[in-house]
C-alpha positions as CSV (number, residue, x, y, z in Angstrom):
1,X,156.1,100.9,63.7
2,X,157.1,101.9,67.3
3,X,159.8,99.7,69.8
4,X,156.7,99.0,72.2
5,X,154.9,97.7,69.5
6,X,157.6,95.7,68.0
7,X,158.5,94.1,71.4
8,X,155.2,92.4,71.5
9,X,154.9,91.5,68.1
10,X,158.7,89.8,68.2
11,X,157.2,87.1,71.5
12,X,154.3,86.3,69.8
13,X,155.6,85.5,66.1
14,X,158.3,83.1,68.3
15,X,155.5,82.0,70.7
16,X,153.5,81.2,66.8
17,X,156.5,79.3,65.3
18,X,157.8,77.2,68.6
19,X,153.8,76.0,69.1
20,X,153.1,75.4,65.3
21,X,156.1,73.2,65.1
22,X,154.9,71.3,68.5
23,X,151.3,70.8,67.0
24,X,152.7,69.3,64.6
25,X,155.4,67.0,66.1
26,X,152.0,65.6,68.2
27,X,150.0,65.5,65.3
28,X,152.1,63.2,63.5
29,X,153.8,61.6,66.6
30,X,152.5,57.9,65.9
31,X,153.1,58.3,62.2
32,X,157.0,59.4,63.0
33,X,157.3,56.4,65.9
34,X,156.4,53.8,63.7
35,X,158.1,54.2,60.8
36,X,160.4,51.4,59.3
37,X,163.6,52.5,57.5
38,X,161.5,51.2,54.2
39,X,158.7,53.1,54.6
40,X,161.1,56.0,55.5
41,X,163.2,55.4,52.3
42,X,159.6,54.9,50.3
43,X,158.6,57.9,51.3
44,X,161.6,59.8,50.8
45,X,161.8,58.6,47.0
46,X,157.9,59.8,47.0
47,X,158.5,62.9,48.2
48,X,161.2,63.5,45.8
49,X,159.4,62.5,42.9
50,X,157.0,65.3,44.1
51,X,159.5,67.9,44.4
52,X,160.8,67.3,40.9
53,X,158.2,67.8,39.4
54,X,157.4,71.2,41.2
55,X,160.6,72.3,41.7
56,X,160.7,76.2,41.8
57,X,157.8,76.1,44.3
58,X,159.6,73.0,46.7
59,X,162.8,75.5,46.7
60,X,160.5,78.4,47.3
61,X,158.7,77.1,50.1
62,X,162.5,75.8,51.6
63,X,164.0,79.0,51.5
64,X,160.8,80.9,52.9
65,X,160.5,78.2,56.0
66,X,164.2,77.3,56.8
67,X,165.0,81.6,57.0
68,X,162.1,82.3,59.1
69,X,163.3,79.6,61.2
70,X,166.9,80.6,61.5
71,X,165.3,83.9,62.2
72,X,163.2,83.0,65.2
73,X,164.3,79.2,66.4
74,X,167.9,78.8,64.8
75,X,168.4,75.0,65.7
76,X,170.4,73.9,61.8
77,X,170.3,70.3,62.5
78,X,167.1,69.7,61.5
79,X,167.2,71.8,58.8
80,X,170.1,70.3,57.5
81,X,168.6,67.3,57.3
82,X,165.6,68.2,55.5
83,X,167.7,70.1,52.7
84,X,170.0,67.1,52.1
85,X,166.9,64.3,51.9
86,X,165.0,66.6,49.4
87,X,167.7,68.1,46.8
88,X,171.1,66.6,48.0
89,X,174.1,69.0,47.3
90,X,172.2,71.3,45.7
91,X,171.1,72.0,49.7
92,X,174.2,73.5,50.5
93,X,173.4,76.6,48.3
94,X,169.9,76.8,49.5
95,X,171.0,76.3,53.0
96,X,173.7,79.2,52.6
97,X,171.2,81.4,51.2
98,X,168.5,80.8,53.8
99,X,170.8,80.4,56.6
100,X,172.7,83.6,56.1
101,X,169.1,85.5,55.4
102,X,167.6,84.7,58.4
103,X,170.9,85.2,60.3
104,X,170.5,89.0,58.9
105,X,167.2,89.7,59.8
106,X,167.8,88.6,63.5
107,X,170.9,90.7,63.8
108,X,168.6,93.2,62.2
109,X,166.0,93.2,64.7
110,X,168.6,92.5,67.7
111,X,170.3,95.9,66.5
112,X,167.1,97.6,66.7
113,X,166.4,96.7,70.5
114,X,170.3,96.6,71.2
115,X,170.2,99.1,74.3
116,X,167.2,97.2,75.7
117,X,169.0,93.3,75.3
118,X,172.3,95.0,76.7
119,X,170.4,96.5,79.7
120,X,169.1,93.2,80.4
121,X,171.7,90.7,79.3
122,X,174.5,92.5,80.7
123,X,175.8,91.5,84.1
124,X,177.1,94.4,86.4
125,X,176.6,96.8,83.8
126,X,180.4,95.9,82.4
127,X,179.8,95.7,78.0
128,X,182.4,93.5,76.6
129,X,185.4,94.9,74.5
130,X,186.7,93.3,71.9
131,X,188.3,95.8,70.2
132,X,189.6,95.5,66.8
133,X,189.7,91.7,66.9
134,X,185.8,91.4,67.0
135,X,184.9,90.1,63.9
136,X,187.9,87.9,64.2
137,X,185.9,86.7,67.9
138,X,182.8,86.7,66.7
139,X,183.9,84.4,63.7
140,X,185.4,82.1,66.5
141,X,182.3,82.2,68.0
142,X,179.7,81.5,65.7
143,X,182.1,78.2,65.4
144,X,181.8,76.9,69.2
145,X,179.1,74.3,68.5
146,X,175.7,73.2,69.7
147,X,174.6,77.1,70.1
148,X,171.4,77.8,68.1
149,X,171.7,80.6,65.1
150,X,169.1,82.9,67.2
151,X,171.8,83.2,70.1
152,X,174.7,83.5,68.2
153,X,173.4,86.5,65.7
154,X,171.6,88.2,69.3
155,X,175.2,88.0,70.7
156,X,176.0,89.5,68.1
157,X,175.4,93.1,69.6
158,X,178.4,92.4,72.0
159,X,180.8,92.7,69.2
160,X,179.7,96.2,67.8
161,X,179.7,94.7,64.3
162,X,178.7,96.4,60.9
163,X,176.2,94.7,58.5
164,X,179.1,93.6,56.2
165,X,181.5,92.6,58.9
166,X,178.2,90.9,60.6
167,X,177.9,89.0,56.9
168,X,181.6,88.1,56.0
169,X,181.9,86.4,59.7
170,X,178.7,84.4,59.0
171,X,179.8,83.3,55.9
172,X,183.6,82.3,57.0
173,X,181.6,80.4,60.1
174,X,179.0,78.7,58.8
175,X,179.7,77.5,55.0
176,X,182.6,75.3,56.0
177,X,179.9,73.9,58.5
178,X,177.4,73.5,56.1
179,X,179.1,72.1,53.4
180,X,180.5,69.4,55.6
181,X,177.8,68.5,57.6
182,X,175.6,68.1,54.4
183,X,178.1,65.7,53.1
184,X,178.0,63.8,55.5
185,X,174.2,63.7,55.9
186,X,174.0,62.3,52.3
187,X,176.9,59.7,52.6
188,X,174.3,58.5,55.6
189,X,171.4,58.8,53.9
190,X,172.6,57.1,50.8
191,X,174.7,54.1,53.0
192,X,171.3,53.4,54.7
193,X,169.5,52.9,51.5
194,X,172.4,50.3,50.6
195,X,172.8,48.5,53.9
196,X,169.1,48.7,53.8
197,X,169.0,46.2,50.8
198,X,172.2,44.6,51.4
199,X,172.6,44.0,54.9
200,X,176.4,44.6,54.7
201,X,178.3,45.9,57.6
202,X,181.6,46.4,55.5
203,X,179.6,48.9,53.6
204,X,178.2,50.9,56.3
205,X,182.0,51.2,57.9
206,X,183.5,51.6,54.7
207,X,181.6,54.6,53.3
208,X,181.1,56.3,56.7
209,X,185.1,56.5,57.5
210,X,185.9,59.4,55.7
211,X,183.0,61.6,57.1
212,X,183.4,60.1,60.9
213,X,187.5,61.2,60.3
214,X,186.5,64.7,58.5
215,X,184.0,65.4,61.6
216,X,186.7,63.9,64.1
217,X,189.0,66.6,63.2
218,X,186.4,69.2,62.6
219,X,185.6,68.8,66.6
220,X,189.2,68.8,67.3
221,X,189.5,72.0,65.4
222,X,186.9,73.4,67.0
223,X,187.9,72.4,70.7
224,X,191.5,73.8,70.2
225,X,189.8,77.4,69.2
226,X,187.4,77.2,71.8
227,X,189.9,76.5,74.2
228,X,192.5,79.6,72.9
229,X,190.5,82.3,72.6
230,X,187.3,81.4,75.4
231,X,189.2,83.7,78.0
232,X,187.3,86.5,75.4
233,X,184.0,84.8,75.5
234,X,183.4,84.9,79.3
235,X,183.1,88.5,78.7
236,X,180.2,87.7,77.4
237,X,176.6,87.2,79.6
C-alpha cells in the first residue's frame, strides 16, 4: 500500500468515525435529554446484567471500539466513563490495554507520514531538539491535560522517539491518569446511586473528599510541571 493511497484512506476512516459518532449523538438526542438519574441508574444495572452474562464478547467489543478511537479521535473522557459504568475497576486494565494500543498504531501511522506532518506542521522550517531528555519531555507532555491522545502520539514525531521509548513514556503518563480518574468515576457513580435513594448531602461530601483532594493535587502537580519545563514545549508547532 503506497503513501498517496494511505493519505486518503487515513481522512476518510476519521471523516467515518467523527460522523458515525454524530449520527448517533442525534439519533438518540431526546432519549439522552430526558433521562432521569433513575432511569439512568435503571439502565445502567440493565445493561450490566447484560454484559455479565456475555462477558468475553462486552470486553471484546470495548477494547476493539475504545483503540480505534484513541487511534483516530483520542478524547479519554468519555471513554473513561463508559469503562467504569460497565466493569468498574476491572476498566483500568482494559482502558490501559486499549489506550496504549491505539496510542501505538497512531504513532505508527504518524511515523510513516513523519516528513510529510513535519513539512507541514513545522513553522519556519526550525525541528525541535530535545536532545537526550526527549522521552523525559515527551512523558511531561503527554501529562499537560485536556490534549486529546491523537495530538499527543502525532507530536510525538518531534521527539525522535523509538517504539519502546514511545511505549514506556505512555505508560509512565497515562496509567497514573487512568487509574485515578477511574476511581474517582466510580466513587461518583456509586455516591449518586446512594444520594439517589437517600437524599443525603453528608454523603455526597463525605465520599467525594478524598477524590476532589487526590484530583486537587493531581492539577497542582501537573501545573507545577507544565510551568518548569513549557519553555521546551514552545518549540513545538
Amino acid at each position: 500500500m503506497t503513501k498517496s493511497l494511505l493519505k486518503k484512506i487515513f481522512p476518510i476512516i476519521y471523516l467515518l468515525v467523527i460522523s458515525t459518532i454524530v449520527f448517533l449523538i442525534f439519533l438518540y438526542k431526546d432519549l439522552l435529554f430526558n433521562l432521569t438519574l433513575e432511569d439512568i441508574h435503571f439502565q445502567h444495572e440493565k445493561l450490566r446484567t447484560i454484559l455479565n452474562n456475555n462477558k468475553f464478547i462486552s470486553i471484546g467489543l470495548y477494547l476493539f471500539s475504545s483503540t480505534i478511537w484513541i487511534c483516530f479521535v483520542g478524547i479519554v473522557s468519555p471513554l473513561l466513563l463508559i469503562s467504569t459504568l460497565l466493569f468498574g475497576y476491572f476498566g483500568i486494565l482494559l482502558s490501559i490495554f486499549s489506550f496504549i494500543l491505539g496510542s501505538i498504531l497512531t504513532f505508527s501511522i504518524a511515523n510513516l507520514f513523519k516528513d510529510y506532518l513535519k513539512k507541514n506542521l513545522i513553522k519556519y522550517n526550525k525541528t525541535p531538539n530535545f536532545g537526550k531528555k526527549s522521552m523525559f519531555l515527551f512523558t511531561v507532555f503527554r501529562l499537560i491535560p485536556g490534549i486529546p491522545f491523537v495530538v499527543k502520539n502525532i507530536f510525538s514525531i518531534f521527539f525522535n522517539l523509538s517504539y519502546r521509548q514511545f511505549i514506556f513514556a505512555t505508560i509512565l503518563a497515562e496509567v497514573p491518569q487512568i487509574i485515578l480518574y477511574t476511581y474517582i468515576f466510580k466513587k461518583a457513580i456509586d455516591t449518586s446511586k446512594v444520594y439517589a435513594s437517600e437524599l443525603k448531602l453528608a454523603v455526597l461530601t463525605d465520599e467525594l473528599l478524598i477524590p476532589s483532594i487526590l484530583l486537587l493535587v493531581f492539577f497542582i502537580l501537573l501545573f507545577i510541571l507544565k510551568n518548569k519545563f513549557s519553555k521546551y514545549f514552545r518549540q513545538i508547532p
